[in-house]
Every structure is written in structure tokens, then in C-alpha cells.
C-alpha positions in Angstrom: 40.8 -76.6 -102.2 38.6 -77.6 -99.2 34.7 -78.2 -100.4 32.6 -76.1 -98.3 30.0 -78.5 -98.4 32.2 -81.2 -96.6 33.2 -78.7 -93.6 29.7 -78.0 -93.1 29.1 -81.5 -92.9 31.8 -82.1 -90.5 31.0 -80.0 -88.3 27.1 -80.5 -87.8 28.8 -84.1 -87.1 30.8 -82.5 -84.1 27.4 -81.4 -83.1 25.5 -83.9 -83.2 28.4 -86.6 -81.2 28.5 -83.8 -79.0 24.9 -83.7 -78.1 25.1 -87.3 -78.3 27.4 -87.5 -75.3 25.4 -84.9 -73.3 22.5 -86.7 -73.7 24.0 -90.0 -72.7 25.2 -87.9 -69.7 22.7 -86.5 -68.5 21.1 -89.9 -68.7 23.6 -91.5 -66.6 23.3 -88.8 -63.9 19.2 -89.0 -64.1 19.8 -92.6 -63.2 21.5 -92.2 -60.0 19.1 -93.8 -57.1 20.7 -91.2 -54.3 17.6 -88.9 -52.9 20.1 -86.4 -52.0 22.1 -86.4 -55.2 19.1 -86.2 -57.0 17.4 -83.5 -55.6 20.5 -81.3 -55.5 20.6 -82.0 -59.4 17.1 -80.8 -59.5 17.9 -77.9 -57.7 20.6 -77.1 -60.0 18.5 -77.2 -63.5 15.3 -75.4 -61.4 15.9 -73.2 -58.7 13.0 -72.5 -56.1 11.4 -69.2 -55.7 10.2 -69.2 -51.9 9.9 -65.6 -52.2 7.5 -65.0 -55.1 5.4 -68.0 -53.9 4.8 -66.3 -50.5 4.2 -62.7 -52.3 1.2 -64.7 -54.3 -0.2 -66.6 -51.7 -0.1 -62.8 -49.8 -1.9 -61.3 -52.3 -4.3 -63.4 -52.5 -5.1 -63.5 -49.2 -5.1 -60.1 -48.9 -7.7 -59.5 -51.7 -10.2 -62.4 -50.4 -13.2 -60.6 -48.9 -13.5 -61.0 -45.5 -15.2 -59.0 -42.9 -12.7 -59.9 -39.8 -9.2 -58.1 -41.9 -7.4 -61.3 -40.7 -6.4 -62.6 -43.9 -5.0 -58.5 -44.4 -3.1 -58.9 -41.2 -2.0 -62.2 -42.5 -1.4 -61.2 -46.3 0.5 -57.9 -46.0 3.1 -59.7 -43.6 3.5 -62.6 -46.0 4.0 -60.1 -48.9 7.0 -58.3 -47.2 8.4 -62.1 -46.3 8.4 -62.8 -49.9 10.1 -59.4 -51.1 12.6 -60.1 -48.5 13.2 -63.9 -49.5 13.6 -62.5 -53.2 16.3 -60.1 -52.5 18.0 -62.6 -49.8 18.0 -65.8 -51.8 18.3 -65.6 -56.1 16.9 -68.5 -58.1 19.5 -68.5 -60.0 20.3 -72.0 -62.0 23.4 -73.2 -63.6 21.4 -71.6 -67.5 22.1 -68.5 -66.0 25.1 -68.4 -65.1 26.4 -69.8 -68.1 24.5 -67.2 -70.0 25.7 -64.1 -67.5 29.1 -65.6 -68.1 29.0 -65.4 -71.5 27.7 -62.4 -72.1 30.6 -61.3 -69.7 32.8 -62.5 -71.8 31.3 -61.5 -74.8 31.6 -57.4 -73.5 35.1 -58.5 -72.2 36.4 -59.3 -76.4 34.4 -56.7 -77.7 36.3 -54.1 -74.9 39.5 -55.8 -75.9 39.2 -55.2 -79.5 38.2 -51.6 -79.3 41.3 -51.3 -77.6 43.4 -52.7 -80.0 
């Protein structure tokens, strides 16, 4: 007879080498000196969103009061940039995609076993 209490223990310990060895991975990768490397890792944990920062900055300048319009010719123009950026480039990061994956396989098993 297996003790409940025991596999419970055993397997929080299975956790916790496994965050272990993430964490000592992700140190050894946060210690690589390349700027390139580097930045492409930070690119792949936080992904930049040129097109929402242009549809701010647009907004903004198109509700400062101004008497001339130019920041309106300026603003509207920058606001259209942005929506395009947004659809054109995703800010996707390597979270989401492991989370769109599993959710995709999570609707694939549960199709599979209606089947069955």
C-alpha cells in the first residue's frame, strides 16, 4: 500500500529540482556578456509593441490644444501607423505561445475523447 502522504511529498520534490534547474538556467543564459544574444533573449520574454506606442503618442498629440491643427495633422497619421504596426507585427512572446499551444492541445484531447 503506497502512503499518499509520501507521493505527495515526492512529487513537490520533482517540483521544486525542477524549478531548481530552471532557475539555474535561466541564470546561466542571463550571464551571457553577448549584446546581441542578450537582447534577442529579451525580446523573447517581452516583445515590443511599436504600434500601440505610436497610437498613444497620436492621441495625445491629437488632443493637445493647439491653434495651428499641426499636431492633428501629425496625430491622426501616427494613429493609423500604429493600427497598421499592430495588425502587421504581433507582440507575441514565447508565454504565449506556450499557453496558445496548450490550450490547443487541451481542445485537441477533449475533441478526441468525445469521439471515443
Amino acid at each position: 500500500m503506497v502512503d499518499p502522504l509520501k507521493e505527495r511529498l515526492d512529487k513537490l520534490k520533482k517540483f521544486s529540482d525542477s524549478a531548481k534547474r530552471r532557475a539555474n538556467l535561466y541564470a546561466e543564459v542571463s550571464g551571457i556578456d553577448d549584446k546581441h544574444v542578450a537582447s534577442s533573449l529579451h525580446v523573447l520574454q517581452k516583445a515590443p509593441a511599436p504600434g500601440k506606442k505610436l497610437q498613444k503618442i497620436g492621441f495625445l498629440l491629437v488632443w493637445i490644444p493647439e491653434p495651428t491643427g499641426i499636431t492633428i495633422a501629425i496625430g491622426g497619421p501616427m494613429i493609423v501607423a500604429g493600427r497598421y504596426f499592430d495588425k502587421k507585427y504581433n507582440g507575441s512572446t514565447i508565454h504565449d505561445i506556450g499557453s496558445h499551444t496548450k490550450s490547443t492541445m487541451s481542445s485537441i484531447s477533449d475533441f478526441k475523447n468525445s469521439i471515443k
